[in-house]
C-alpha positions as CSV (number, residue, x, y, z in Angstrom):
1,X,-8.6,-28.6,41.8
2,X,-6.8,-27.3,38.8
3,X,-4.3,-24.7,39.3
4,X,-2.4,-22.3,37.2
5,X,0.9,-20.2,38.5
6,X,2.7,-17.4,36.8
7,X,4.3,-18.2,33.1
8,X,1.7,-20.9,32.3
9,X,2.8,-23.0,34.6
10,X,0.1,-25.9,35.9
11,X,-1.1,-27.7,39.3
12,X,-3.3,-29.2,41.6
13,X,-4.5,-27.8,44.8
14,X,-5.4,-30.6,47.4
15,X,-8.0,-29.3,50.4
16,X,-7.7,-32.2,52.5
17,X,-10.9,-30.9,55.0
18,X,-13.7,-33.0,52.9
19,X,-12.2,-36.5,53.4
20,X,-11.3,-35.9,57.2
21,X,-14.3,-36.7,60.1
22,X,-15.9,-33.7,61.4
23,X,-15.0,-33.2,65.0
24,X,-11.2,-33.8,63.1
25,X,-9.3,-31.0,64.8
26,X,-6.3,-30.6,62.0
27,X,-6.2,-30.9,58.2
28,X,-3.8,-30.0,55.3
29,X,-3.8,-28.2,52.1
30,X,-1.5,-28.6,49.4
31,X,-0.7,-27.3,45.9
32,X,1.6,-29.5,43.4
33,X,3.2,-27.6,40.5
34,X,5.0,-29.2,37.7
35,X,7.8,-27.2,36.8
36,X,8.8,-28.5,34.2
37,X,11.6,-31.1,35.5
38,X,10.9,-30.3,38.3
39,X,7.8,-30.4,41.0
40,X,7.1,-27.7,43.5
41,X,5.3,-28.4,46.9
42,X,3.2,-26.0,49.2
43,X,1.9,-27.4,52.1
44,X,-0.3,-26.3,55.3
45,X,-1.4,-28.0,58.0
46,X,-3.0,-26.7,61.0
47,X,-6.0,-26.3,62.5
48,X,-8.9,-26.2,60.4
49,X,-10.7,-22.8,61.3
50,X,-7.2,-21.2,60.9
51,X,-6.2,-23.4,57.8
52,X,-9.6,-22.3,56.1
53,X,-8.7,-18.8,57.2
54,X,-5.2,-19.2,55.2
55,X,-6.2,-21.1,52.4
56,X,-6.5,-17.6,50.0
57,X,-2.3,-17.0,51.3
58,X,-1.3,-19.9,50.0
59,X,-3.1,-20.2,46.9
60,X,-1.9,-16.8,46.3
61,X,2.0,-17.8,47.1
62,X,1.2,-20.8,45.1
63,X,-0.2,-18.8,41.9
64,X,2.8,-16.7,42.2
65,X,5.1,-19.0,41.7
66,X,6.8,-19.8,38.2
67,X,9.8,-20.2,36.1
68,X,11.8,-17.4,34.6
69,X,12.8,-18.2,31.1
């Protein structure tokens, strides 16, 4: 899924849930930013019900995060 951070800067977000069986008890998501030069990583794993639960937080601390020029 697209994403963009603060000060136009542009991602993915990876939700990892879909591609993993259903009685799976863990799963990952992660957000990729390109900075620029430079590439960012946010990653969460866990269990799902509380990954799911999360998944706003890190978006969130994902979206916030940019370059100061």
């Amino acid at each position: 899924t697209p994403l963009a951070a603060r000060g136009g800067i542009t991602g993915q977000l990876y939700d990892f849930d879909a591609a993993l069986p259903a009685d799976a008890p863990n799963s990952t998501v992660a957000a990729i930013l390109d900075l620029g030069g430079s590439t960012a990583f946010v990653k969460l794993t866990g269990k799902r019900d509380v990954l799911q639960a999360q998944k706003p937080a890190l978006l969130a601390l994902a979206q916030s995060m940019g370059l100061d020029r």
